[in-house]
C-alpha positions as CSV (number, residue, x, y, z in Angstrom):
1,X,-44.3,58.7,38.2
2,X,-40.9,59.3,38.8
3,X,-41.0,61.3,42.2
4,X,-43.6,58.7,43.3
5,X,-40.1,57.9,45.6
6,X,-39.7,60.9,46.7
7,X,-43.0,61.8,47.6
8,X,-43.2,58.1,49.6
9,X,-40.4,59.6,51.7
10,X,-41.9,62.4,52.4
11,X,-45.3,60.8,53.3
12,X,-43.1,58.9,55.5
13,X,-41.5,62.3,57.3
14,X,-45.0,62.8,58.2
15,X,-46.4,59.7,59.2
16,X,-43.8,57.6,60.5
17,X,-45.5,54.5,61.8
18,X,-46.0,53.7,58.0
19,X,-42.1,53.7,57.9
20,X,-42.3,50.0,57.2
21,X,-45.1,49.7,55.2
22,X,-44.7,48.6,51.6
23,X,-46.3,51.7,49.8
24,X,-47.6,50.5,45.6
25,X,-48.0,52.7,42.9
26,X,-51.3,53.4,41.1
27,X,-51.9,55.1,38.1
28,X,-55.5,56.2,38.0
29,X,-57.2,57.7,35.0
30,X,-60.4,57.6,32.4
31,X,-58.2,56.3,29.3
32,X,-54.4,55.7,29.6
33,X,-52.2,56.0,26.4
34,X,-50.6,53.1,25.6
35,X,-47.0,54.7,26.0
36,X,-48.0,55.8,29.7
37,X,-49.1,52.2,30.5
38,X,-45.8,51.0,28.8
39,X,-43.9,53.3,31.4
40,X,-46.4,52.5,34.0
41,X,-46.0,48.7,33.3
42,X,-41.8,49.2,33.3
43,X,-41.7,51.5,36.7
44,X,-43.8,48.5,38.4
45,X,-47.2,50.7,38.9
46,X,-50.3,49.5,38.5
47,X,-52.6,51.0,36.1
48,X,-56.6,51.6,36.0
49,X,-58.6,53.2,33.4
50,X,-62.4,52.9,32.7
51,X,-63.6,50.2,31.1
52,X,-67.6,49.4,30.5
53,X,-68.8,50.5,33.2
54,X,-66.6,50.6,36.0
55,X,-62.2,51.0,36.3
56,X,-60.3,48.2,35.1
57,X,-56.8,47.0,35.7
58,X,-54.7,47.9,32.6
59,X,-51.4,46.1,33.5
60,X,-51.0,42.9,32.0
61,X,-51.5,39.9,33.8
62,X,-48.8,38.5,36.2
63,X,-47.6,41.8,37.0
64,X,-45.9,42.0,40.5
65,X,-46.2,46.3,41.1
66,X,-43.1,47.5,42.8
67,X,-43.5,48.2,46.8
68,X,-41.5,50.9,48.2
């Protein structure tokens, strides 16, 4: 999660007319560990995992994710 900067840059080298556009993290998976949604929750990204039947957000509520 921590080159998720990085790689925004470079998505932005590529496309530039998204130069402006706020970019949000997500963190997408079948079960999260609760020390990767801690990290998750701390860098600002949001975080979905499977619930009953379909992908639930994991982040607690009230959580502003982090643009970039």
């Amino acid at each position: 999660m921590d080159d998720f900067s990085e790689e925004i840059e470079l998505f932005r080298v590529f496309f530039p007319e998204y130069r402006e556009t706020p970019v949000v993290g997500i963190l997408a998976s079948l079960w999260i560990d609760e020390s990767v949604l801690n990290h998750a929750i701390k860098t600002g990204f949001l975080a979905l995992a499977t619930g009953n039947q379909l992908m639930e957000v994991m982040n607690p509520p009230g959580l502003v994710p982090k643009r970039r």
